[in-house]
ZABALO-558836 format. One record per residue (C-alpha): residue in one letter; x, y, z. Coordinates in steps of 0.2 Angstrom, whole numbers, plus 5000, padded with zeros to 4 digits. Layout:
! ZABALO-558836
AXYZ ...
END
This chain:
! ZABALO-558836
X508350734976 X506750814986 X505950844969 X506350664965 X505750594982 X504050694980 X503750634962 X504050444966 X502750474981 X501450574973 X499850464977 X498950414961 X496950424961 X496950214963 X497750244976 X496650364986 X495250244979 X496050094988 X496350185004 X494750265005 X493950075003 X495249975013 X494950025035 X496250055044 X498250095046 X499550015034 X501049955040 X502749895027 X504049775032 X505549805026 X505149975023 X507050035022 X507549965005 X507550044985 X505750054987 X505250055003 X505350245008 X504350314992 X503050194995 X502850225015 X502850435009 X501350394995 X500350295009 X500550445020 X500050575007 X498650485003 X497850475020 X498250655020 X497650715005 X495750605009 X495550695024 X496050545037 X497650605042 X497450505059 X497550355051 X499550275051 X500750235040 X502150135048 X503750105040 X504749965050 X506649885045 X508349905053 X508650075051 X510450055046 X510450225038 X509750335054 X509750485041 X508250385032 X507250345047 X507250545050 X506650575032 X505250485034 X504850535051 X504950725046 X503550665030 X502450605045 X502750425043 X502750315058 X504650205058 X504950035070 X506549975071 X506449795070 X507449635065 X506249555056 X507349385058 X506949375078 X505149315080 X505149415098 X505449585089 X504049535076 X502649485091 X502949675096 X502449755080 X500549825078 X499249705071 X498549825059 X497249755046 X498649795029 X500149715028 X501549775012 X502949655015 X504449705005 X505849625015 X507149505005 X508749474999 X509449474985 X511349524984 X512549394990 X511749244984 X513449154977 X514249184994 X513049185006 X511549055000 X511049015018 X510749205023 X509749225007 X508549085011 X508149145028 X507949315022 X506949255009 X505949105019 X506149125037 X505549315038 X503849275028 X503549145040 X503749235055 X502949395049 X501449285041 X501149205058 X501049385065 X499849445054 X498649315053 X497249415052 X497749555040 X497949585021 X499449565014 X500449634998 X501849514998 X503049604987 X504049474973 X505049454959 X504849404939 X506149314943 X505249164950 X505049094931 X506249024920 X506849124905 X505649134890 X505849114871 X505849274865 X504549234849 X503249204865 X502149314876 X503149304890 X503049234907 X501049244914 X500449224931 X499849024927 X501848974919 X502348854929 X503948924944 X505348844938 X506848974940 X508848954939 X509748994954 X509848984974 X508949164974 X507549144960 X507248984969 X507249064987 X505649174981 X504849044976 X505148974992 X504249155000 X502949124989 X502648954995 X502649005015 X501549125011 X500249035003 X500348885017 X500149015030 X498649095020 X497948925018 X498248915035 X497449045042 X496249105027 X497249275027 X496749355011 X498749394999 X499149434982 X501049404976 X501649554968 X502849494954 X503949664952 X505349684938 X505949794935 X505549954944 X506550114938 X507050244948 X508350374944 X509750324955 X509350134952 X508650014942 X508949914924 X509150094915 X510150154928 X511250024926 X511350034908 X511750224906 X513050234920 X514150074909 X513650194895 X514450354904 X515850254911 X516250174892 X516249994902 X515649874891 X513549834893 X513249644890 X511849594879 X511749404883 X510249464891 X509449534878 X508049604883 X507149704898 X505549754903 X505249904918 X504150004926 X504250194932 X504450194953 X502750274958 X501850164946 X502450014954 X502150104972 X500250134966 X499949964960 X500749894976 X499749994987 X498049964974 X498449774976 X497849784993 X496049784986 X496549614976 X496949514992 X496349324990 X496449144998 X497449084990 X498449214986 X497949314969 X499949314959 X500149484949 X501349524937 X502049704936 X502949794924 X502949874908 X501949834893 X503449804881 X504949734880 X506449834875 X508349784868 X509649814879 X510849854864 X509549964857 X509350064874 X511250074877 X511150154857 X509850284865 X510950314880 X512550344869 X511550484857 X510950564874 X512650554882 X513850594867 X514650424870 X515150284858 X514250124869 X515349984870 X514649794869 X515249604876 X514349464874 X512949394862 X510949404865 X510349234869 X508749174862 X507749164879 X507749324894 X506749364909 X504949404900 X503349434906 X501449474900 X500949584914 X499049594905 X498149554920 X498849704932 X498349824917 X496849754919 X496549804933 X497749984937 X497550044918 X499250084908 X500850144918 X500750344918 X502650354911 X503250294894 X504950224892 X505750354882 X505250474896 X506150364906 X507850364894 X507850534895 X507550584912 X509050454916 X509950524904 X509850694912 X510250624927 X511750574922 X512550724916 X511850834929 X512950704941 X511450644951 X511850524963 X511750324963 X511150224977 X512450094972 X511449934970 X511649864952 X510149754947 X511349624940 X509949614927 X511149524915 X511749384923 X510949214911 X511149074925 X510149164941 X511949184950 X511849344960 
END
């Protein structure tokens, strides 16, 4: 897990670029998630390893999981406890000059649609009136555009945002408050349009392998995915904090190709001795995305995908642990 925790983190040379040219301490919001804790650790390395170790990196969420709050305090990150939902706790937070926001909900959407929209509209707000005068890397999802035909390019930053669902349709919403308080308030953003990042105790892969493993059927409906490797979508995150505009600069991120879910389930199966099982039928349209622009600017991702297969793989039989958040990647009509 330590070995894991320090590849995921391992600051890239973009990286170092960016915060050798940005001023100042960096503070995430919503820092205790999936991503959250990697990203806070490369941040922290980075500062380290370009000689400004007194500059801050300052990890701030509930803190739920007390173990995690310790982890990254013994890695020398700064942690806040905050409900970011009470505009009182937020007003006590630091105004430092970059700003990752990472907060967000995506779980419970069927059941709970109210909570998800004020995770999802009612924290940007409060936390963009906060930082009025920072930088900020709002994190987001490629889920804020309707599915694509599968003979096209994919989704790019100028499709129109025209999602299925009460949660696709609440990031576009944070998207929106956002960009009216950036307006507001000439506060420089970019929207960082994430799917799917792929870590070995989460993520699309993940998912795919342990149905594999378990012989539980792996639905094809969605036919086809797209990822990219944790510590790639950490570095780009953290690089977008040079790409900062008004109005906000939206940025794909993911992996160049997409890639069969059948077909990576085969893969899985020849790795993990198991027959895969299927349900459903591939539909003509999925979740897509041309993420051209982001290579343009951070270069190719620094892990292939069939690194990826097999590292999960290994994973896998070696019994590593999950953290037990499916991505739900093949749900067709944005029900979470």
């Amino acid at each position: 897990m330590d070995q894991l925790e320090d590849e995921l983190s391992c600051p890239t040379p973009g990286v170092l670029a960016t915060l050798r040219e940005i001023d100042g301490d960096v503070i995430i919001l919503g820092a205790g998630g999936k991503m959250g804790p990697t990203l806070a650790r490369m941040v922290r390395r980075g500062f380290d390893e370009i000689g400004q170790s007194g500059r801050k990196a300052i990890a701030v969420s509930r803190y739920s999981n007390a173990h995690a709050k310790l982890a990254l305090n013994q890695a020398g990150v700064e942690t806040i406890s905050c409900d970011l939902l009470s505009r009182e706790s937020v007003q006590l937070l630091p105004k430092v000059p970059n700003v990752i926001y990472m907060a967000g909900q995506k779980f419970g959407t069927s059941n709970q649609p109210e909570l998800t929209w004020a995770m999802n509209t009612l924290i940007p707000a409060i936390a963009a009136e906060h930082f009025t005068k920072s930088r900020i890397v709002v994190f987001s999802t490629g889920c804020v555009y309707p599915f694509m035909p599968m003979d096209g390019r994919g989704a790019a930053e100028e499709t129109p945002l025209l999602p299925p669902g009460d949660y696709a349709n609440s990031c576009v919403g944070r998207e929106r408050i956002f960009s009216y308080y950036s307006s507001l308030h000439h506060t420089p953003m970019a929207m960082f349009r994430l799917c799917y990042s792929i870590d070995l105790r989460y993520g699309v892969l993940h998912d795919i392998a342990q149905k594999v493993a378990q012989r539980i059927p792996v639905d094809v409906s969605m036919g086809w995915v797209q990822g990219i490797w944790q510590r790639d979508a950490n570095a780009r995150a953290i690089e977008s904090l040079r790409h900062t505009t008004c109005p906000p600069t939206p940025l794909n991120v993911t992996g160049r190709e997409r890639h069969s879910v059948r077909d990576i389930a085969m893969q899985f199966g020849k790795l993990l001795g198991v027959e895969p099982q299927f349900v459903g039928t591939e539909e003509s349209k999925a979740w897509i995305w041309d993420a051209s622009r982001s290579y343009t600017l951070f270069g190719p991702p620094t892990v292939e995908w069939k690194a990826m297969i097999e590292a999960t793989a290994h994973w896998m039989q070696c019994g590593g642990p999950s953290l037990g958040k499916p991505t739900h990647f093949e749900v067709t009509d944005g029900t979470f």
